[in-house]
C-alpha positions as a Markdown table, in Angstrom:
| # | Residue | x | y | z |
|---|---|---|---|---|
| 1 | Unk | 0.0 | 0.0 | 0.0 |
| 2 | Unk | 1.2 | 3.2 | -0.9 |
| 3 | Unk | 0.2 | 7.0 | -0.7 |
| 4 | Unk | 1.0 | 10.6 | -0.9 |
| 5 | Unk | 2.5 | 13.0 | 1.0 |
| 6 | Unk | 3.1 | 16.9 | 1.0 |
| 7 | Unk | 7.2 | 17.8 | 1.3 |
| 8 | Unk | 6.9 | 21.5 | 2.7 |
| 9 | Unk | 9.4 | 24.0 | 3.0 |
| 10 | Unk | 11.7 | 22.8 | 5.8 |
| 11 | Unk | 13.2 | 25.2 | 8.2 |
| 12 | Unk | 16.2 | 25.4 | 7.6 |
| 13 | Unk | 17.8 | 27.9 | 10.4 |
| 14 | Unk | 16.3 | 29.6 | 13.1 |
| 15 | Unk | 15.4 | 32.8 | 12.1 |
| 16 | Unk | 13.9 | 31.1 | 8.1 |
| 17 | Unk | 10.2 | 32.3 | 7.1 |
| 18 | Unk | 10.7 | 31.8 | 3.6 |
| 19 | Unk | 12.8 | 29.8 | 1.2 |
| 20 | Unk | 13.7 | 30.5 | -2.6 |
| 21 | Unk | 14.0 | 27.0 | -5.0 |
| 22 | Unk | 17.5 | 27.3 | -6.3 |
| 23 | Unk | 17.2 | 23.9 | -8.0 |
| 24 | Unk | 15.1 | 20.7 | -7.9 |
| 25 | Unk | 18.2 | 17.6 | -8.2 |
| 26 | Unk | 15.0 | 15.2 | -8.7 |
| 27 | Unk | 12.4 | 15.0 | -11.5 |
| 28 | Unk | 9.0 | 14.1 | -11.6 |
| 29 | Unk | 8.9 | 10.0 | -11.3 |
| 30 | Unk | 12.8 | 9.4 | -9.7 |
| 31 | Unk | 13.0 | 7.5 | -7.0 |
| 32 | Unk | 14.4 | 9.2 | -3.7 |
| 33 | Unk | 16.1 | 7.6 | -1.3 |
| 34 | Unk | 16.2 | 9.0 | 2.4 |
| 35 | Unk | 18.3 | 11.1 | 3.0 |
| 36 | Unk | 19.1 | 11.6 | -0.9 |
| 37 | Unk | 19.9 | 15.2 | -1.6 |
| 38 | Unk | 16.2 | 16.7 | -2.8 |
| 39 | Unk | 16.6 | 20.6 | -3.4 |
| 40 | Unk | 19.0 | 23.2 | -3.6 |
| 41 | Unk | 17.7 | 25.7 | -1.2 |
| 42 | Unk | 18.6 | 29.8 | -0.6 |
| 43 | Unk | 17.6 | 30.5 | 3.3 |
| 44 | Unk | 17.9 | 34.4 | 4.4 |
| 45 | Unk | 21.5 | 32.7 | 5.9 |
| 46 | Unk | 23.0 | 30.8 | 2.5 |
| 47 | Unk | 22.0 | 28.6 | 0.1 |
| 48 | Unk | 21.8 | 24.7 | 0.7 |
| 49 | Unk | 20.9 | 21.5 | 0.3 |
| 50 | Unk | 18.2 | 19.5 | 1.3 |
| 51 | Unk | 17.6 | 16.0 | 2.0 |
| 52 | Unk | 14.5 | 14.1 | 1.9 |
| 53 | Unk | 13.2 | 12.7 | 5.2 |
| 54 | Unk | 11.3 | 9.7 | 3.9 |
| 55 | Unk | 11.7 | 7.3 | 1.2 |
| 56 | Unk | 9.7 | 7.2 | -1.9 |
| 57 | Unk | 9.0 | 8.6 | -5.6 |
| 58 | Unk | 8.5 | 12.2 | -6.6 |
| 59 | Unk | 5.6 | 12.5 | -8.2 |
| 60 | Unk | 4.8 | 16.2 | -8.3 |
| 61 | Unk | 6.8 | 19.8 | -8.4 |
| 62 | Unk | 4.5 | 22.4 | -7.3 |
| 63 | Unk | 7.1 | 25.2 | -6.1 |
| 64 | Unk | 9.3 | 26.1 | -9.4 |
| 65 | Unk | 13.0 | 26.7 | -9.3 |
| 66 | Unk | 13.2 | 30.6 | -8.3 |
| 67 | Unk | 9.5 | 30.3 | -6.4 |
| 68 | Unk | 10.2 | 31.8 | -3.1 |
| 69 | Unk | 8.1 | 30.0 | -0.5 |
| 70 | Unk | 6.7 | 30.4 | 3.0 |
| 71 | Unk | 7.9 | 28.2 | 6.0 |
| 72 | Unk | 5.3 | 24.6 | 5.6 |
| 73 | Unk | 4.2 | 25.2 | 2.8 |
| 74 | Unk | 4.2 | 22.4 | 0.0 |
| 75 | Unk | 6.8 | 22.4 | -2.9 |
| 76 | Unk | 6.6 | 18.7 | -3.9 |
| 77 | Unk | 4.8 | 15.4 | -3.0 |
| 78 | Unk | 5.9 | 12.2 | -3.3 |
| 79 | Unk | 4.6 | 8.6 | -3.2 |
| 80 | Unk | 5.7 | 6.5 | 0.1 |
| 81 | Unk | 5.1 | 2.8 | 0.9 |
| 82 | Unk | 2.5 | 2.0 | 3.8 |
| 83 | Unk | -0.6 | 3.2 | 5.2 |
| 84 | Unk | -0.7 | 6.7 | 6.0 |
| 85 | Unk | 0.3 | 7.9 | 9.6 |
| 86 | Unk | -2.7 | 9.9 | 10.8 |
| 87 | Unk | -0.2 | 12.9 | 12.2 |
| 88 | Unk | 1.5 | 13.2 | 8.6 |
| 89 | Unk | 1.2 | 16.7 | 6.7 |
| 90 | Unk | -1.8 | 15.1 | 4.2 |
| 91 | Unk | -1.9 | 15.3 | 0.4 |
| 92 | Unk | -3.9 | 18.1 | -1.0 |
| 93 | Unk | -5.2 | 15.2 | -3.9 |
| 94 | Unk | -3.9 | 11.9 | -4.8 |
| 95 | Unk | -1.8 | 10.5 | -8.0 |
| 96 | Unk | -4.5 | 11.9 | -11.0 |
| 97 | Unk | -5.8 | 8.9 | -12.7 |
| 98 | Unk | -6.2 | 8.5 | -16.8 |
| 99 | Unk | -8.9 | 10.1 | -17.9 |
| 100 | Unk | -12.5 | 8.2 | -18.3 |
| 101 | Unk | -14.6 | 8.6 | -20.8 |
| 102 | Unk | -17.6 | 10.9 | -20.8 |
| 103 | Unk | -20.6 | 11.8 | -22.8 |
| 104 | Unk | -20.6 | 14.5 | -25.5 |
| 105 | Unk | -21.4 | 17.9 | -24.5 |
| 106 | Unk | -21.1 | 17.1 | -20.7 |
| 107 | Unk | -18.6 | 20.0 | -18.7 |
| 108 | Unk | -15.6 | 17.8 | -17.7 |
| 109 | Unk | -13.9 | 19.9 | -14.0 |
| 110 | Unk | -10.5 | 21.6 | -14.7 |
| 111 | Unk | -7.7 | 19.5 | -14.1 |
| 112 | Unk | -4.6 | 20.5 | -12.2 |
| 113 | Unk | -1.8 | 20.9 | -14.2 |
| 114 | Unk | 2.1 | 20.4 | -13.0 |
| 115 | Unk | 3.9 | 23.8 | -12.8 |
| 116 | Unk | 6.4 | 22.2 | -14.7 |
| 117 | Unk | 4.6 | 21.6 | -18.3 |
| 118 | Unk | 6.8 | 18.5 | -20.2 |
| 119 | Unk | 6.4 | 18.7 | -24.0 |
| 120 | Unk | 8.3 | 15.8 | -25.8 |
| 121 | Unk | 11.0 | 18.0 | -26.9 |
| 122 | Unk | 12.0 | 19.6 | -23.6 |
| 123 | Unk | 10.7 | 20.9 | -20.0 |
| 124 | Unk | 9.4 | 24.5 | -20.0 |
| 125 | Unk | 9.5 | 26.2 | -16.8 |
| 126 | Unk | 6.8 | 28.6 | -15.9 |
| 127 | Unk | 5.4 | 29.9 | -12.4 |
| 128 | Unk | 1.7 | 28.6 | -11.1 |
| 129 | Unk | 0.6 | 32.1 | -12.0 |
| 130 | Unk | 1.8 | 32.2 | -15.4 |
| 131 | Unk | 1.0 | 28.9 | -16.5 |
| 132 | Unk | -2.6 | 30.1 | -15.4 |
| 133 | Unk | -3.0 | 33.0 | -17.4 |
| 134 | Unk | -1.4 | 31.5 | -20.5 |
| 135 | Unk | -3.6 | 28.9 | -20.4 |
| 136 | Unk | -7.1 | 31.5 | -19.8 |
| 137 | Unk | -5.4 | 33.5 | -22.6 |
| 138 | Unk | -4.9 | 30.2 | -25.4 |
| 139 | Unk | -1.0 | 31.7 | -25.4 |
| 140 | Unk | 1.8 | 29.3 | -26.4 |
| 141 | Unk | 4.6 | 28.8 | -24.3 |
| 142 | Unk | 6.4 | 28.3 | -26.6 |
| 143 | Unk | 5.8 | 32.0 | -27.9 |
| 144 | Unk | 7.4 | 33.4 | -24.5 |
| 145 | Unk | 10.6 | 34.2 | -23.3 |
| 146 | Unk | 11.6 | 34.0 | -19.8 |
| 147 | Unk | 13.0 | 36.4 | -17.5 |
| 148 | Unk | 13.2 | 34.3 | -14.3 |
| 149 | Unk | 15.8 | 31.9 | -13.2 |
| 150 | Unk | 17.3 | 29.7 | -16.0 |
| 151 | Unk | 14.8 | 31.2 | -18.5 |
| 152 | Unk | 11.8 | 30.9 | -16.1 |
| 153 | Unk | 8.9 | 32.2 | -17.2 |
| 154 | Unk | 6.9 | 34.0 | -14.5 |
| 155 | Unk | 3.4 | 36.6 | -14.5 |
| 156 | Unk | 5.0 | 39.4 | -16.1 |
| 157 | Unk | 6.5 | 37.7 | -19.1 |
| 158 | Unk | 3.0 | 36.8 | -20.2 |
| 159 | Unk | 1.5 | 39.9 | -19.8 |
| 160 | Unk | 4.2 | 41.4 | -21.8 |
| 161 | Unk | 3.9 | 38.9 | -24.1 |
| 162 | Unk | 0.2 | 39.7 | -24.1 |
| 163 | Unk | 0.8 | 43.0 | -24.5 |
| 164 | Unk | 3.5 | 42.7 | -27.2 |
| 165 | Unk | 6.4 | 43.8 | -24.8 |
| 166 | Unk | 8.3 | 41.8 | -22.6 |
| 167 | Unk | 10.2 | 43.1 | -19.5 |
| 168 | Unk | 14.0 | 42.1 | -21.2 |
| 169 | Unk | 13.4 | 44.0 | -24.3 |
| 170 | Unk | 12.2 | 46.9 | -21.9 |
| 171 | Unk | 15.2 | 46.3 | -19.8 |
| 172 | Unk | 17.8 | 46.3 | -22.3 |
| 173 | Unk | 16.3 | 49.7 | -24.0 |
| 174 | Unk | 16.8 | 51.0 | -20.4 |
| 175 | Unk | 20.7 | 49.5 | -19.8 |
| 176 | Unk | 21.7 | 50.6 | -23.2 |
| 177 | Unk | 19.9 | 54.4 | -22.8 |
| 178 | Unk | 21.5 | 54.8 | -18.2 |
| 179 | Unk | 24.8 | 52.5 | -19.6 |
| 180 | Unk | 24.1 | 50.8 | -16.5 |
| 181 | Unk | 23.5 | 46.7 | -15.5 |
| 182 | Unk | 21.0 | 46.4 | -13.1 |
| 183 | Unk | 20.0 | 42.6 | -11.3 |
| 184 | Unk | 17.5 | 42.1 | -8.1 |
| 185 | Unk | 19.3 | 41.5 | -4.5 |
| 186 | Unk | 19.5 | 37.6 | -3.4 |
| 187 | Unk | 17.8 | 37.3 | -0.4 |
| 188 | Unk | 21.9 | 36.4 | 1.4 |
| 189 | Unk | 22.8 | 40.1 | -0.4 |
| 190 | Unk | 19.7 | 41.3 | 0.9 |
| 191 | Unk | 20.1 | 39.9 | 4.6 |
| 192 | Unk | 24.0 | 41.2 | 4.5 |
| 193 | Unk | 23.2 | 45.3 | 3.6 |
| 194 | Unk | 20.7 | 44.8 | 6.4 |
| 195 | Unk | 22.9 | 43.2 | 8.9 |
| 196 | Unk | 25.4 | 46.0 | 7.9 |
| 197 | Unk | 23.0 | 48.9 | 8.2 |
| 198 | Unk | 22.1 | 47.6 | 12.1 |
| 199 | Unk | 26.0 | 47.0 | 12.8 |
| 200 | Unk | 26.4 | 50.7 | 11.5 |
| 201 | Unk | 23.5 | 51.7 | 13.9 |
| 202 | Unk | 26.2 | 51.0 | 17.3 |
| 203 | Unk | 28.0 | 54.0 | 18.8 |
| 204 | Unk | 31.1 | 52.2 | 17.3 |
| 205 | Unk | 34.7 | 53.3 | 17.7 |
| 206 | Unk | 37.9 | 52.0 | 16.3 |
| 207 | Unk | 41.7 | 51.7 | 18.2 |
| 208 | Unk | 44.5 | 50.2 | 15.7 |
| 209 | Unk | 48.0 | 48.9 | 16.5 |
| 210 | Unk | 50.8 | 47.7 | 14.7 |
| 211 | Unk | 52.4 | 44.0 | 16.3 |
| 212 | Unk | 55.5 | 42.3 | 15.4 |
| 213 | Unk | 55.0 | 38.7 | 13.5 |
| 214 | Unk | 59.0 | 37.9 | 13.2 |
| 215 | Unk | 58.8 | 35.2 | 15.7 |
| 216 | Unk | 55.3 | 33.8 | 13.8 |
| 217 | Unk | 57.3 | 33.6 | 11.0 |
| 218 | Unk | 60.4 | 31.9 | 11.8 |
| 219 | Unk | 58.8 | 29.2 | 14.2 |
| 220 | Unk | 56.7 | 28.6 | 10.5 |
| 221 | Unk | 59.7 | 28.2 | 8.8 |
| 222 | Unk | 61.0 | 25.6 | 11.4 |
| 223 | Unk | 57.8 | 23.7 | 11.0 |
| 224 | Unk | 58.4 | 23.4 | 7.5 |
| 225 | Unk | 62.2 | 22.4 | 7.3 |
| 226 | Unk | 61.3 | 20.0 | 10.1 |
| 227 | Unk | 58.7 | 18.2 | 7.7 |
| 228 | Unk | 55.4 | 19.1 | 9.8 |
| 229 | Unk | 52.3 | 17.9 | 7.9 |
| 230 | Unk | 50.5 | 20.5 | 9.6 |
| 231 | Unk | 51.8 | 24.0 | 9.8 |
| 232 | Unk | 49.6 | 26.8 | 11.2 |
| 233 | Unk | 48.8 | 29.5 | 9.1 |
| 234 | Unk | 49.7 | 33.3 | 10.3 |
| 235 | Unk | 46.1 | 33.9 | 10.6 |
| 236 | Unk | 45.5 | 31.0 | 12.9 |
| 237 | Unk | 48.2 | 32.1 | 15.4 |
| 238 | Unk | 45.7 | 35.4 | 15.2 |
| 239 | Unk | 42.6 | 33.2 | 16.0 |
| 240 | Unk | 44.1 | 31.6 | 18.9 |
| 241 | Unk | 45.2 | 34.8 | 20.0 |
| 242 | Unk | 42.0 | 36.6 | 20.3 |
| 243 | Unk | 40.6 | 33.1 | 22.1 |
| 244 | Unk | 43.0 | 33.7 | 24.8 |
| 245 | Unk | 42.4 | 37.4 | 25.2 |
| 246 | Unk | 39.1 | 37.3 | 25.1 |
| 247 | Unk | 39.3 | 34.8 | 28.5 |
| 248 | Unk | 41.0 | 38.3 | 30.2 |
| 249 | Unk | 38.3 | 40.9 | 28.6 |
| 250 | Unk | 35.0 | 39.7 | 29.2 |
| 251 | Unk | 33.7 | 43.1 | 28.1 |
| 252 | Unk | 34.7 | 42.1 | 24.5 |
| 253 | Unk | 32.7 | 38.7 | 24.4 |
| 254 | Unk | 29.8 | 40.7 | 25.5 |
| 255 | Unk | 26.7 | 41.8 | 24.1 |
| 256 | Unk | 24.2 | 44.9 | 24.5 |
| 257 | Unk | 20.4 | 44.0 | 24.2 |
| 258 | Unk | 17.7 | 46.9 | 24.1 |
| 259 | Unk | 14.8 | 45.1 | 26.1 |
| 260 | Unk | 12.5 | 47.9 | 26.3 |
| 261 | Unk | 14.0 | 51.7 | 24.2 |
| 262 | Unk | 11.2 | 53.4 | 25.2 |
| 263 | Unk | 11.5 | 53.0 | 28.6 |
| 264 | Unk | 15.2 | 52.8 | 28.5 |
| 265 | Unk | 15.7 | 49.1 | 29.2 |
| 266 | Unk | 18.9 | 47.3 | 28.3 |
| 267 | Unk | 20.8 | 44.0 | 29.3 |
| 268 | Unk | 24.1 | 43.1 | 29.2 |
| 269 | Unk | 25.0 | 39.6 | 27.8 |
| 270 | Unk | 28.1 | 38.2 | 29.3 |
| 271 | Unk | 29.3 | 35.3 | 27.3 |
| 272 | Unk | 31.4 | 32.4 | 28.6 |
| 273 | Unk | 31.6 | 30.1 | 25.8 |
| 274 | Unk | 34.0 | 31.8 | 23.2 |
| 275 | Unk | 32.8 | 31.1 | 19.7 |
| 276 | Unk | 34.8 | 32.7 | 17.0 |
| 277 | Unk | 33.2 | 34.0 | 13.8 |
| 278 | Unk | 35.6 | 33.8 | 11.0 |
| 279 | Unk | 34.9 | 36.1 | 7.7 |
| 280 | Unk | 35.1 | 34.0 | 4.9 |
| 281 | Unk | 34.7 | 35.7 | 1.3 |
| 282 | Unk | 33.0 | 33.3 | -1.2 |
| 283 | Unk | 32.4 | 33.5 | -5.4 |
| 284 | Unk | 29.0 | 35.3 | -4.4 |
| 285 | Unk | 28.7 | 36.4 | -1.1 |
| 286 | Unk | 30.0 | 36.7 | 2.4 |
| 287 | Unk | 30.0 | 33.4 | 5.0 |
| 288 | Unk | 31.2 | 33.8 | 8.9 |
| 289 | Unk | 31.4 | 30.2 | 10.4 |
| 290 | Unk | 32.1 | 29.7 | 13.8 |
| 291 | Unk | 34.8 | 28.3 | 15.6 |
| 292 | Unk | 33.0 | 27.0 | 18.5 |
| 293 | Unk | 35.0 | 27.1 | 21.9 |
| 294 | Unk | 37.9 | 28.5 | 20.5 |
| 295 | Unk | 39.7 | 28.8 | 24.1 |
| 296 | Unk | 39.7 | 25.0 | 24.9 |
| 297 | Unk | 41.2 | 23.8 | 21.2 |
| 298 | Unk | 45.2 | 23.2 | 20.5 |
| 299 | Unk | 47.0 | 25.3 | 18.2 |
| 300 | Unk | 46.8 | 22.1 | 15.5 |
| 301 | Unk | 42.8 | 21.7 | 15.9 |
| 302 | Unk | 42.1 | 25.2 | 15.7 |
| 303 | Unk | 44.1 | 25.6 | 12.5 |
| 304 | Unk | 42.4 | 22.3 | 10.7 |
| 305 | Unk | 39.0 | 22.8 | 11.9 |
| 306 | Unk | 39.6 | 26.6 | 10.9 |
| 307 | Unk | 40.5 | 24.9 | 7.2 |
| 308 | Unk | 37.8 | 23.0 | 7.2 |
| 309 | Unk | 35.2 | 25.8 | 7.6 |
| 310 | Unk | 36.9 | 27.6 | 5.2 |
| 311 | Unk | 36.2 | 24.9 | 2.5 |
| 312 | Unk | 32.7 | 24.4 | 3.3 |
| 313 | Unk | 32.2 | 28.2 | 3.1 |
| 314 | Unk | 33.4 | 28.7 | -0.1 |
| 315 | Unk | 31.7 | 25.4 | -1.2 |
| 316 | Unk | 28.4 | 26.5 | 0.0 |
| 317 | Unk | 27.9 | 23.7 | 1.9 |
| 318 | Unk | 27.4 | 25.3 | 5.7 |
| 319 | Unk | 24.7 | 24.3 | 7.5 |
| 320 | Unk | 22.6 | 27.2 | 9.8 |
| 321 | Unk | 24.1 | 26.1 | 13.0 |
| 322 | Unk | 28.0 | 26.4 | 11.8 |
| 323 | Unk | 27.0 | 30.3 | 11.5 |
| 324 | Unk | 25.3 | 30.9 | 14.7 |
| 325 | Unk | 26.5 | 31.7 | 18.1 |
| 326 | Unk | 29.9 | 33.7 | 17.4 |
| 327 | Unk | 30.9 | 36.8 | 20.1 |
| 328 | Unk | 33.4 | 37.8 | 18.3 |
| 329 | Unk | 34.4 | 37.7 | 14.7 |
| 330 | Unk | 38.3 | 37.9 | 12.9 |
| 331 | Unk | 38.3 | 39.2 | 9.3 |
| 332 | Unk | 41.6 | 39.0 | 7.2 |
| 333 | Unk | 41.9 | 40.8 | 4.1 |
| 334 | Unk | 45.7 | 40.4 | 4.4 |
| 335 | Unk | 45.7 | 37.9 | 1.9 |
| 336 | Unk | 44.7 | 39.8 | -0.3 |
| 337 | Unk | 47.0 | 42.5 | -0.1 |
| 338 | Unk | 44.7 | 45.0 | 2.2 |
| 339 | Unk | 47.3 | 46.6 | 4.5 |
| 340 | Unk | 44.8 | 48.4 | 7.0 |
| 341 | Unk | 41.1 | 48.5 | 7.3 |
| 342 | Unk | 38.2 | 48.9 | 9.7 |
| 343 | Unk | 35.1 | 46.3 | 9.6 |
| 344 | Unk | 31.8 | 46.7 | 10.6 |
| 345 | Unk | 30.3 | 45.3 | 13.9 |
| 346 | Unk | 28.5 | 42.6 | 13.4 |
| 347 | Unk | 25.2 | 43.2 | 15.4 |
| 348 | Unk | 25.4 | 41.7 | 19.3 |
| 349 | Unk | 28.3 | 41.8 | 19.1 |
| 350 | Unk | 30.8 | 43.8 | 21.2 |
| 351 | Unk | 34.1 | 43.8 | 19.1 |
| 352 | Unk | 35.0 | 42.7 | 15.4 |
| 353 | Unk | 39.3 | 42.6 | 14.3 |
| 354 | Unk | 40.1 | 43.9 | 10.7 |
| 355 | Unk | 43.8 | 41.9 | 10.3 |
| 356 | Unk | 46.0 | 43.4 | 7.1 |
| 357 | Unk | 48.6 | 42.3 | 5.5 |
| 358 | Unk | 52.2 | 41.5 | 6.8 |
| 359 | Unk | 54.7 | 43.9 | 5.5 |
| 360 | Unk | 58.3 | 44.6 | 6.0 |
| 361 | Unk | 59.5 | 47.8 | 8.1 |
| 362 | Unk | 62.3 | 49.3 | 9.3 |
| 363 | Unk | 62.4 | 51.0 | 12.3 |
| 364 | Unk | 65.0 | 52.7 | 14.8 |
| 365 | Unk | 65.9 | 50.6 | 17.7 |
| 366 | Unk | 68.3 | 50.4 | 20.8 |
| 367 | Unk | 71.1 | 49.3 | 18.7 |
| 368 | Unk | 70.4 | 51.1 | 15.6 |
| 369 | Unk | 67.7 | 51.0 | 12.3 |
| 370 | Unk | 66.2 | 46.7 | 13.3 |
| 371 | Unk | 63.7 | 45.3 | 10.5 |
| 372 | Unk | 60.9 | 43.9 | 11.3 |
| 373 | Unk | 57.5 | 42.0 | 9.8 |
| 374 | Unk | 54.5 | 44.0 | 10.8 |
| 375 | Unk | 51.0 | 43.2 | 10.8 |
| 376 | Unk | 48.4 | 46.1 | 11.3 |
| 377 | Unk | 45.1 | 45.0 | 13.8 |
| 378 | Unk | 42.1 | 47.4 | 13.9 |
| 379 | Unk | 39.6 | 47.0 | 16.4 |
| 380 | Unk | 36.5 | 48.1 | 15.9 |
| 381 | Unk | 33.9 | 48.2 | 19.1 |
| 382 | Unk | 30.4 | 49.2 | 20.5 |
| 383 | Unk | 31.5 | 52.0 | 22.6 |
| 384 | Unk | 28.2 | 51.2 | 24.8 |
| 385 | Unk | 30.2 | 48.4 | 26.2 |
| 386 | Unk | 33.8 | 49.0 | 25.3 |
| 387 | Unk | 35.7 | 52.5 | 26.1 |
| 388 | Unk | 39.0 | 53.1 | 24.5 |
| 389 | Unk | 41.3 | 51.7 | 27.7 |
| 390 | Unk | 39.6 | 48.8 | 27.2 |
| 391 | Unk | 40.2 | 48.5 | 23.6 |
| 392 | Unk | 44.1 | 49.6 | 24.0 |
| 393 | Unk | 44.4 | 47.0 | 26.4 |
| 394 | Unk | 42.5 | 44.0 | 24.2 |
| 395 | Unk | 44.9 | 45.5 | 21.7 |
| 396 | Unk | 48.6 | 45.2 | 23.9 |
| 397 | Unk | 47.0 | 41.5 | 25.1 |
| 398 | Unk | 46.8 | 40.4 | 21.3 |
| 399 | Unk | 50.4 | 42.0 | 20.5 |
| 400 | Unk | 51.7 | 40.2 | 23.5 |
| 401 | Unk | 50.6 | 36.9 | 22.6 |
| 402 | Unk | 51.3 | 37.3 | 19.0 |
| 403 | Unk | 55.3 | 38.5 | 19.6 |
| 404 | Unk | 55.8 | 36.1 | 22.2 |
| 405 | Unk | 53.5 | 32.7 | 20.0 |
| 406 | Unk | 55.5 | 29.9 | 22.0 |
| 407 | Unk | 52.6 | 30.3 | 24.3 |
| 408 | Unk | 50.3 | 29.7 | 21.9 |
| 409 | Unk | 51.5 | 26.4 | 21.0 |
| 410 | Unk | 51.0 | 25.0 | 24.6 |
């Protein structure tokens, strides 16, 4: 015995109310195993996949690639083995069966067409919406072009196409007249400008200093003529830095939380576990993981489960809950040959370190000119929690621990 059941959108992290359909990995009539990957995804975190949670064939697409989607709502249903559980999301109708025969003249009910219309030739893609006013106005789909995902048709290419305009041709008169590309916001772009517009909102300030990275540098070297199949990276001697600072400044692994404006209610957050957010920059967009108890891991762990993150993050492949729960986040443009520069506050949190690029220097010493490898660290802080003497003194911890890194390797 089989039957159908709804798949809905699945919450996929905490703060989700909607999902967009990147891209459907099974067709109409596949098998799916559980487990087996289902749907590409786009949350208002990143975009990811998702795996089925039972067994069983797909036998209908209702949400298109590009629909975006509230939370439990359907976008597919499938055929499972067994009797039907009574607390299972039910099937709005079951498997349509062939068509029976009926008398001439008599009104046969409307059936429900797929969203996704096969022809023998190829698969047109078209939006519920569209597909429904195409059909009320006897236009071809084949006659339109669409401007949606991967050629999606959606409402307004038939009304242009009704009309005798369609939104590209209109778009490319206006590009060619202003010289200017225009595209709409993902919904990750879209969550970053706001998430930067309410980190801009804190009374922020920023302190910079200058620390030594000579000894970093050699004890790297050493690694490498030794044969070490691990050697830590310059910015992983930064990470564990900040870990161990931040055990001596509980004021930057704080947060500030605004209970009640009007009445001018606040709290303090006071965190003890020390989860790192790490900027990573991806093809598309920007990804922070978190390094979760940051304090507690070995040089070595830090560094590969650092890596790792890193590789996931530019893979797309993090899931909600390895970017959650940071107090403090590192971002490193060194790498890319950014000397000094000052990020913005991610929002609850207290502190955020722009790291630059290592550079040679010489500078006038005891005995005479000395050269040394400097690195440039910019703090930037919510002043609401953090005053400068504060911030100088995160600042001399970090340059402490970073010109003196033995300690580091304990």
């Amino acid at each position: 015995m089989s039957h159908i059941v709804d798949i809905v959108m699945p919450r996929l992290s905490d703060s989700m109310t909607e999902g967009t359909i990147v891209q459907w990995l099974k067709a109409t009539g596949e098998s799916v195993r559980m487990g087996e990957d289902l749907a590409e995804i786009e949350t208002d975190k990143a975009q990811m996949t998702y795996g089925a949670d039972q067994a069983g064939v797909l036998v209908e697409i209702i949400a298109q690639e590009g629909d975006t989607v509230a939370l439990g709502e359907p976008i597919a249903r499938m055929e499972v083995e067994g009797a039907p559980n009574p607390v299972e999301t039910p099937a709005a109708s079951p498997v349509p069966e062939a068509p029976t025969e009926q008398p001439a003249g008599a009104a046969q009910a409307p059936q429900s067409l797929p969203t996704q219309v096969e022809t023998q030739t190829e698969r047109v893609k078209i939006s519920p919406a569209a597909r429904v006013l195409a059909e009320e106005s006897d236009m071809p789909f084949d006659h339109i072009t669409g401007s949606g995902p991967d050629g999606r048709i959606v409402l307004e290419d038939v009304q242009s196409a009704l009309q005798g305009t369609h939104p590209r041709e209109k778009e490319a008169a206006a590009a060619q007249a202003s010289q200017l590309d225009t595209r709409d916001a993902t919904r990750i772009e879209k969550l970053i400008a706001k998430r930067m517009v309410l980190g801009k909102s804190a009374p922020e300030f920023a302190s910079s200093r200058d620390v030594r990275i000579d000894r970093i540098l050699e004890i790297r070297e050493e690694l490498k003529s030794s044969g070490s199949q691990l050697v830590p990276s310059i910015n992983d001697f930064i990470l564990k830095a900040v870990a161990s600072a931040l055990l001596d400044h509980p004021l930057l692994r704080s947060g500030w939380l605004e209970t009640n404006w009007q009445e001018d209610q606040a709290q303090i957050i006071q965190h003890q576990e020390i989860n790192l957010g790490m900027a990573v920059a991806t093809p598309s967009t920007l990804l922070v993981p978190v390094i979760r108890s940051a304090d507690q891991l070995t040089l070595g762990a830090l560094s590969s489960q650092a890596r790792e993150l890193a590789v996931q993050a530019r893979e797309m492949k993090l899931s909600p809950e390895q970017m959650e729960g940071a107090v403090f986040t590192i971002s490193n443009l060194g790498g890319m040959g950014v000397t000094q520069f000052q990020a913005i506050l991610v929002p609850g949190q207290a502190g955020i370190l722009a790291v630059g690029a290592a550079r040679p220097e010489v500078r006038w010493g005891d005995g005479g000119p000395e050269k040394h490898t400097l690195m440039n660290l910019t703090l930037t802080a919510d002043h609401r929690l953090v005053y400068g003497s504060h911030a100088a003194q995160f600042l001399a911890s970090l340059a402490h621990l970073l010109e003196n890194p033995l300690g580091l390797m304990l």
